[in-house]
N, C-alpha and C positions, 0 to 999 in steps of 0.2 A: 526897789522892787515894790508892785502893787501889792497892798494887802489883798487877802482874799476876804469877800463879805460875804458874809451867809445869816439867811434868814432862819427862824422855823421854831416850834412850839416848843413847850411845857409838857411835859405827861407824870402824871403819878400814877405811880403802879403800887401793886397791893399781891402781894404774895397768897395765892391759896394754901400751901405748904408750912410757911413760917408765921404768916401774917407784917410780916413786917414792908413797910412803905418805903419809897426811894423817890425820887424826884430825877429824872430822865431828859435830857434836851435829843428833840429829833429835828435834823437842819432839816431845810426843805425849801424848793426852786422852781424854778419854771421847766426844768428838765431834770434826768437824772444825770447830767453833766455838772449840776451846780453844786450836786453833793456827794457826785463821785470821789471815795478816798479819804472823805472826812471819817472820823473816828470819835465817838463819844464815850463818856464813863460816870458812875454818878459813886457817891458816898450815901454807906448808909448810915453813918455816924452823923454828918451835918447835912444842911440841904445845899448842898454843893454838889456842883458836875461841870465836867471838864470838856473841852472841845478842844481837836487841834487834825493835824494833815497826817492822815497814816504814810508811811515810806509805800512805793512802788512794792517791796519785797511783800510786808505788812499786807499790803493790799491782797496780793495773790495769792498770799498762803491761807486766804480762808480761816477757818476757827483758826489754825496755829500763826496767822499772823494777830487775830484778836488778843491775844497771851502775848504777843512779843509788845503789840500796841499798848496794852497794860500798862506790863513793865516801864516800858517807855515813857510812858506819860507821868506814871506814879513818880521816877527819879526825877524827871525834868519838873515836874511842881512839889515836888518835896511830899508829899502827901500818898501812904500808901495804903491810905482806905478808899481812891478809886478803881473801883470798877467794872468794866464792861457789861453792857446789858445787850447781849445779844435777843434777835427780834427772833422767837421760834416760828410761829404761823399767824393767820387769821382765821377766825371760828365764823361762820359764815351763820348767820342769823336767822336772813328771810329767805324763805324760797319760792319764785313764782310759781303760783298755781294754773296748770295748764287752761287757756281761755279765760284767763281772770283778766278783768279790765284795767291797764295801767294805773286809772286815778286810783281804783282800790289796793292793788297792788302797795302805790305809793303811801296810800293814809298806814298802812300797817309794817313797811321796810323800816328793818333796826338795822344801822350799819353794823359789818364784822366787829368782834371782840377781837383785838388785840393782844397777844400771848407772846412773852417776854423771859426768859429766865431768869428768874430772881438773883440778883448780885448781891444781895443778903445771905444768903444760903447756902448759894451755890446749885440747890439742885429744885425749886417749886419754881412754880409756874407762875408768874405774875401778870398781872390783867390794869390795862388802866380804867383805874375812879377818878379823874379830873384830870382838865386838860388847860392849859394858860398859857396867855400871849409871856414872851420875853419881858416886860413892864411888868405884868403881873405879878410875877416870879422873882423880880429885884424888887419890886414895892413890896412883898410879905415878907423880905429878909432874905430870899435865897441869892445864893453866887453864881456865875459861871468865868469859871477860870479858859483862861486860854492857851494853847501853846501851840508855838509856830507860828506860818504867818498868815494866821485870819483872824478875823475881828467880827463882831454880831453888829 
């Protein structure tokens, strides 16, 4: 059987609540097919996070399939300080101002902030402060573990 490959970034989130840091893998594709069903989790103990295929079941039950995907993952890598980071919203930045001219528009657009619930915690809000290619994030010492069947 073909491995699944999947692309996608680095993010460090920062807890407004606890203050505490976690290091986040977000796949990402040329569609939302590519990363349909994937499921991530990060440790806030080491800089490790996990990737691997949610179940069909997993999939459709929403937050209460994120809890079973948990589980799931935590026994199959022995490791039960990962995580789920579920993604809450995006904080929307800039706002066009009516009759403003694009170029200006653009010199002042800050893309949305990213809002995350801390898996630290359990209940603050986390925001990313830095963002890293996959290299990056194994040249500074971080891990990504895998399970099932895809590969980075």
């Amino acid at each position: 059987m073909t491995r699944r490959k999947v692309d996608g970034e680095l993010v460090r989130l920062k807890c407004r609540a606890c203050g505490g840091e976690v290091s986040h893998l977000v796949p990402g594709g040329d569609s939302d097919m590519a990363t349909n069903g994937l499921g991530t989790a990060a440790s806030c103990s080491t800089d490790r996070v996990a990737l691997g295929e949610m179940t069909t079941e997993e999939w459709a039950a929403g937050e209460a399939g994120l809890a079973s995907f948990e589980g799931r993952i935590q026994s199959a890598l022995g490791l039960h300080d990962l995580k789920v980071v579920p993604f809450l919203r995006a904080e929307k930045q800039t706002a066009a101002k009516a009759g403003e001219p694009f170029p200006l528009f653009r010199s002042r657009y800050r893309p949305p902030v990213l809002i995350y619930r801390c898996p630290c915690c359990g209940v603050g809000e986390a925001e990313v402060v830095a963002t890293m290619s996959i290299a990056e994030f194994r040249a500074r010492g971080g891990e990504i573990l895998i399970d099932g069947n895809v590969e980075i």
